[in-house]
N, C-alpha and C positions, 0 to 999 in steps of 0.2 A: 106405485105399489111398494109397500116395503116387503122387507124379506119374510118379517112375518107372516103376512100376506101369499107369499109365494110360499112356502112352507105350506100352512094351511091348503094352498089349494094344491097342491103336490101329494098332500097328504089325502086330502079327496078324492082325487081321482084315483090313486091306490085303492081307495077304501072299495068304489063303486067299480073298477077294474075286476075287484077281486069277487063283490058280489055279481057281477053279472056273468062272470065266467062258472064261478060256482054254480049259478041258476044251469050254465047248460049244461055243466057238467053233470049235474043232478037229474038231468031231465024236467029240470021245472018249465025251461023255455028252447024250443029248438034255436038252432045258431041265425035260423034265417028269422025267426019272430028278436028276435035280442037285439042282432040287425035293423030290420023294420024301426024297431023304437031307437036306438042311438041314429037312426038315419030321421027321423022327426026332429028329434034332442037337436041337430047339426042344423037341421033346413030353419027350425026354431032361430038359433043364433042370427041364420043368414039374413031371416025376416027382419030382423029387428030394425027398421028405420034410425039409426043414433048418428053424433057428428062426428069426425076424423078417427081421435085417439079409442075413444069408444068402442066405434066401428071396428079398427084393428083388434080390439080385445074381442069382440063377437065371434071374429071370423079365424081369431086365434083356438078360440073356447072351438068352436065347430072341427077345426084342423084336428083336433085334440079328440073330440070325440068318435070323428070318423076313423084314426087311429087306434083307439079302440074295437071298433066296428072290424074293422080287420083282424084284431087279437082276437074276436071273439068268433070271426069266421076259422081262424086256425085252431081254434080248441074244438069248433063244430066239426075239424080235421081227420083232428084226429082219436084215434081210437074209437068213432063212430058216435064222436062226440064227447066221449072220455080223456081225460087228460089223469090218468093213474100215479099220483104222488106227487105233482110238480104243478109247476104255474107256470104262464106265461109272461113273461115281460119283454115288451120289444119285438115281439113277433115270435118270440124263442121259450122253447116250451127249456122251466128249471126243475131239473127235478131234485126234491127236496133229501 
């Protein structure tokens, strides 16, 4: 993988961090349906039949997503789902 490469997908997960935290924020999705779907997204990766190095990047992808899963359980946190001015990153709500 080059670094562009890493980059890029760093930059992704940012993007889709921020929208699915936005959705609960908004009320578009409660924290447990948001959950549900990055808990599919993970088990997806786990499925996937591939060889060695591959593998490790599946079950990297899924670490990553389930980590989110948890961001997205502490914004369903707090403020009853609200997150007022700030984001999380890291489990750590920022406020901006």
């Amino acid at each position: 993988m080059t670094s562009e490469d890493g980059a890029a997908g760093l930059a992704a997960l940012s993007i889709c961090e921020s929208l699915v935290i936005a959705m609960v924020e908004k009320g578009l999705l409660t924290a447990e349906e948001a959950r549900g779907a990055l808990e599919d997204a993970a088990a997806a990766h786990l499925r996937q039949e591939t060889p060695g190095p591959v593998r490790h990047h599946q079950e990297l992808a899924a670490q990553f997503i389930e980590r989110l899963a948890m961001q997205v359980d502490a914004a369903g946190q707090v403020d009853g789902g609200q997150v007022d001015g700030g984001h999380i990153n890291g489990g750590h709500i920022n406020r901006d």
